[in-house]
N, C-alpha and C positions, 0 to 999 in steps of 0.2 A: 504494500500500500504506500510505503514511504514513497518510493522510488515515482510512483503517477498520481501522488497526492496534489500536484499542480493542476496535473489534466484532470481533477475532479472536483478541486476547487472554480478552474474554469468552467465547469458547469452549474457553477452555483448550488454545489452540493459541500456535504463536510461529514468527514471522516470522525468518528467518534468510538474507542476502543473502550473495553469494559474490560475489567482484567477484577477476577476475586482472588488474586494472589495479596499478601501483606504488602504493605507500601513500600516498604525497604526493598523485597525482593522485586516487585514490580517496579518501583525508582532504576532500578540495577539496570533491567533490561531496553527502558527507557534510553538508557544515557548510552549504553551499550550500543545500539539501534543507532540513535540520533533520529527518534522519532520525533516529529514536528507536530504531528495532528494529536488533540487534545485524547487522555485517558481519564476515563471515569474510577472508581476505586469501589469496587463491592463488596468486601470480604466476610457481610454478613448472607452474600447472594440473594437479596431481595429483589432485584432487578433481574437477576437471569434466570429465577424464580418466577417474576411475572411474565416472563415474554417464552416460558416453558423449556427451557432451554439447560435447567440445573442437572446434572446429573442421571443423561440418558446415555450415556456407556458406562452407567454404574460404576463410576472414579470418585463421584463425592464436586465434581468440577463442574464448572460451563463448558457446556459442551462446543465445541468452534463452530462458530453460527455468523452469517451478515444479514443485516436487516437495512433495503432500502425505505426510508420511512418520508413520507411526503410532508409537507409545510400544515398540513392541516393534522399529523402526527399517522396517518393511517398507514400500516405495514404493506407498501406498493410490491415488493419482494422479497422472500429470506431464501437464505440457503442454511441449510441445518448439519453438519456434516455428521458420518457414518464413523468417525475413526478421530481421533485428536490431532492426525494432520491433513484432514479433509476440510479445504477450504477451497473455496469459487475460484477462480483465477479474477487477477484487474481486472482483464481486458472486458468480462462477463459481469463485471460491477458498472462498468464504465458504458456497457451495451446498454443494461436498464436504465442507469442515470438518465440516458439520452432517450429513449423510449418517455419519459418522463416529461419531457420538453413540447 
């Protein structure tokens, strides 16, 4: 996401990460990264909780999930993945953002 976090700002959209990891170990990966786009910090999992997403490969985790969510808050598309490195590709984030326009 880093790496075409521009071209998805250019669509007037924004990137928002949720991490239920502690803050120090999530701090770490941040800095590590040189993530730019803002993180949220859940570590009570309330939020990955609401949007169903806590612990569906029975890890105790959020599961790796994207949600495009429109200006009016309404979930336009998610992807949910199957595995903890099952994530959408950009370019398939970047497809809906535009579909969105």
């Amino acid at each position: 996401m880093q790496n075409d976090y521009q071209a998805i700002k250019d669509l007037q959209a924004e990137v928002l990460a949720v991490s239920v990891d502690n803050l120090t170990r999530a701090g770490y990966v941040v800095d590590r990264l040189g993530l730019e786009f803002p993180i949220m910090y859940d570590p009570q999992t309330d939020m990955v909780k609401e949007y169903g997403v806590f612990n569906l490969l029975n890890d105790g985790l959020a599961t790796p999930s994207t949600f495009v969510i429109d200006t009016q808050g309404k979930i336009r598309w998610k992807y949910v993945g199957v595995g903890i490195y099952d994530r959408p590709s950009t370019r398939s984030i970047i497809r809906q953002l535009k579909e969105l326009q």
